[in-house]
C-alpha positions in Angstrom: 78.6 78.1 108.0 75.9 76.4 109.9 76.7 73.8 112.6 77.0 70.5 111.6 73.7 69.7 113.6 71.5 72.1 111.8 69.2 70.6 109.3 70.7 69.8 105.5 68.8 72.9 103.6 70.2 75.7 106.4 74.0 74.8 105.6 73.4 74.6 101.7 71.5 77.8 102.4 74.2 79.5 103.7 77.1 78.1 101.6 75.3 79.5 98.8 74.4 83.1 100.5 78.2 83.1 100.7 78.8 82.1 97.3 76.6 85.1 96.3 77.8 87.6 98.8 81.6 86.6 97.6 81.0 87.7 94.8 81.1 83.5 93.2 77.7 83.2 92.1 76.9 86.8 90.4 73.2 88.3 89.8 70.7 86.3 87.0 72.9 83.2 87.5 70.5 80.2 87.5 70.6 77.6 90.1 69.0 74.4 89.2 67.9 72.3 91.9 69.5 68.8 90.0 72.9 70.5 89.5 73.3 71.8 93.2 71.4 68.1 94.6 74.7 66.1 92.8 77.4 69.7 93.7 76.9 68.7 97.4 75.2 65.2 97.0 72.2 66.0 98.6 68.6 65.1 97.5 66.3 68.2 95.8 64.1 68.3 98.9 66.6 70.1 100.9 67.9 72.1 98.1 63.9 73.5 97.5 64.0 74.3 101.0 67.4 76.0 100.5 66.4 77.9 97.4 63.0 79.0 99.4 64.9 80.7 102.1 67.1 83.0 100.4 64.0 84.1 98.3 62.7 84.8 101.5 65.8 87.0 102.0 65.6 88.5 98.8 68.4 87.2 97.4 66.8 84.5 95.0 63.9 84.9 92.6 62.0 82.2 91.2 59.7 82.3 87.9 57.9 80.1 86.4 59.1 77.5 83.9 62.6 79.2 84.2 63.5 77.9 88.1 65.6 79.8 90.3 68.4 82.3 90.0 70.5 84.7 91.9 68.1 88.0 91.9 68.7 90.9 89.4 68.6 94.2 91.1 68.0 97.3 89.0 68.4 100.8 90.1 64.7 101.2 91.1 64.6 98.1 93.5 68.0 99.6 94.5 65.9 102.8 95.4 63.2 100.7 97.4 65.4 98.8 99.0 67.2 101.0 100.6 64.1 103.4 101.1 62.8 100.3 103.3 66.1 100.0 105.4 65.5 103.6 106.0 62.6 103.7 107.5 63.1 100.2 109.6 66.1 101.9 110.8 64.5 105.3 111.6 61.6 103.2 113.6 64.6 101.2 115.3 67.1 104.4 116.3 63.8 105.9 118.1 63.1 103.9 120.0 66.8 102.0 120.8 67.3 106.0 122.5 64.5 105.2 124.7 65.7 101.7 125.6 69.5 102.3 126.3 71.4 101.6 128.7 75.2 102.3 129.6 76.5 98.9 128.8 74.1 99.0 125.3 76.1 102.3 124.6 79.6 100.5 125.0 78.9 97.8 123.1 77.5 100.5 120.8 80.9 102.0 120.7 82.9 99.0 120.0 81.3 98.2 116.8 81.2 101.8 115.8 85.1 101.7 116.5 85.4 98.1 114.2 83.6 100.0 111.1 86.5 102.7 111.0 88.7 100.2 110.1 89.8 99.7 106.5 88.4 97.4 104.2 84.9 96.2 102.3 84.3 93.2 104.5 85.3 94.6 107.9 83.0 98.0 107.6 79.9 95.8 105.8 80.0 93.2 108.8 80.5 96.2 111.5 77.8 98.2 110.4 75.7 95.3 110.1 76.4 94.2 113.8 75.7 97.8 114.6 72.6 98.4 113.4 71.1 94.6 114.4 71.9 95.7 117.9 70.3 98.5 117.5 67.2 96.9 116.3 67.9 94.7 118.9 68.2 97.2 122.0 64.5 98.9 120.6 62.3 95.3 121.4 61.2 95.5 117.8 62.2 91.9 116.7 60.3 92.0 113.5 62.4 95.0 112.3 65.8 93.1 113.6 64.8 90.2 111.5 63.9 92.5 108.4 67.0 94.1 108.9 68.5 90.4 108.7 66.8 89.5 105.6 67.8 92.1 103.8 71.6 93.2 104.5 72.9 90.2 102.5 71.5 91.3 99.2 72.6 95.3 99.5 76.0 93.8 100.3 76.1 91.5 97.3 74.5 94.3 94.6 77.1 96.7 96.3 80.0 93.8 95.4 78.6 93.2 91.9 78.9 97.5 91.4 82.9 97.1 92.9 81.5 99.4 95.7 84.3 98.3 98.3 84.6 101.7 99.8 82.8 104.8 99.6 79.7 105.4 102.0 79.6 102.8 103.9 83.1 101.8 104.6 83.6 105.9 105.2 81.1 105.9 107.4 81.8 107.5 111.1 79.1 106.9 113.8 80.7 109.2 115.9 77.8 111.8 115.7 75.5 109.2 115.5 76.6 107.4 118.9 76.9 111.6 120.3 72.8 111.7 119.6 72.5 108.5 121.6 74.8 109.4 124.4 72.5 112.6 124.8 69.4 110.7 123.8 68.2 113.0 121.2 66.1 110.8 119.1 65.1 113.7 116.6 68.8 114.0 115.6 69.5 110.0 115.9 66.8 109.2 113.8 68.1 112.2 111.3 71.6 111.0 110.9 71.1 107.1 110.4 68.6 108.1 107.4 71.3 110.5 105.9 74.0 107.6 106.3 71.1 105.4 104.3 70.6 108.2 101.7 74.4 108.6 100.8 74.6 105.0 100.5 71.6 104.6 98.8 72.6 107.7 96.0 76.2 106.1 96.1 74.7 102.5 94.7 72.1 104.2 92.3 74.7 106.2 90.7 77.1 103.5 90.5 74.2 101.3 88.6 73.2 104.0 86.3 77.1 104.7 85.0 77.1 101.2 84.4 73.9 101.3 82.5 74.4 104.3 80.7 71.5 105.8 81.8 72.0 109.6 82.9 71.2 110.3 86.3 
């Protein structure tokens, strides 16, 4: 939850990113700008602004004459999505291994440690803190905020599919973190786009079971 402080539309914006990444408010539900306004007695104009922001992030899609609603994702955009990620992350692993420092690779190493621990929440949040300071440590701050914008939709699609273990809560960084330690960017940059591959197939297969549609 935003502070108290921050403006009206940044709160509602992240009570309902919560609401969708909980697993409350499921994909194609609609949200109409009237309903929410008198849910959390607010006027529309901060409830546009709301609504504009998490389309920003991907996880709302307006159309015309039908208003908002919590976005849809299909196997394809499941593909391109996580395609994306991949190669944000393979431009952000390249150059973190130029850019590190001792105390980068601790810190590094404490997250990696959190996302062994059991659990859908715990590993999602670890790995998301991992890889943000990663982006970070690299200077790039246009892929850190890419990053941002689109973890909570993969996390809420991966909800939707009951994916609340498998590749990513599995995950081990340990040979990742080994390629940083020796500052081997070829392998670095290798491993984190196989760790977005599995999870990537994992998803996609998931989605196509449920559809019915062979692989």
């Amino acid at each position: 939850m935003k502070k108290r402080n921050s403006p009206a539309y940044e709160q509602l914006a992240d009570v309902l990113r919560n609401a969708v990444l909980q697993g409350e408010l499921k994909p194609g539900v609609r949200l109409k700008i009237d309903e929410l306004a008198h849910r959390y007695k607010m006027s529309a104009t901060p409830v546009r602004q709301a609504l504009q922001a998490l389309e920003n992030e991907g996880i709302v899609v307006t159309q015309m004459n039908k208003g908002a609603a919590v976005r849809v994702v299909d196997d394809q955009m499941a593909c391109e999505l996580y395609d994306f990620r991949q190669a944000v992350i393979g431009l952000v692993v390249g150059k973190c291994v130029d850019r590190l420092t001792e105390r980068d690779l601790a810190e590094l190493e404490q997250l990696a440690d959190r996302q062994k621990q059991a659990g859908f929440d715990t590993a999602h949040e670890a790995q998301r803190l991992f890889f943000s300071r990663i982006a970070e440590i690299s200077g790039n701050r246009t892929a850190a905020e890419t990053l941002a914008r689109q973890w909570p939709m993969l996390v809420a699609v991966r909800e939707f599919y009951g994916l609340k273990n498998g590749a990513v809560v599995d995950a081990d960084q340990a040979p990742l973190m080994e390629a940083l330690r020796r500052r081997d960017r070829e392998t670095a940059v290798r491993l984190a786009a196989v760790a977005c591959e599995d999870a990537k197939q994992e998803l996609v297969s998931c989605m196509r079971e449920w559809a019915d549609i062979p692989a």
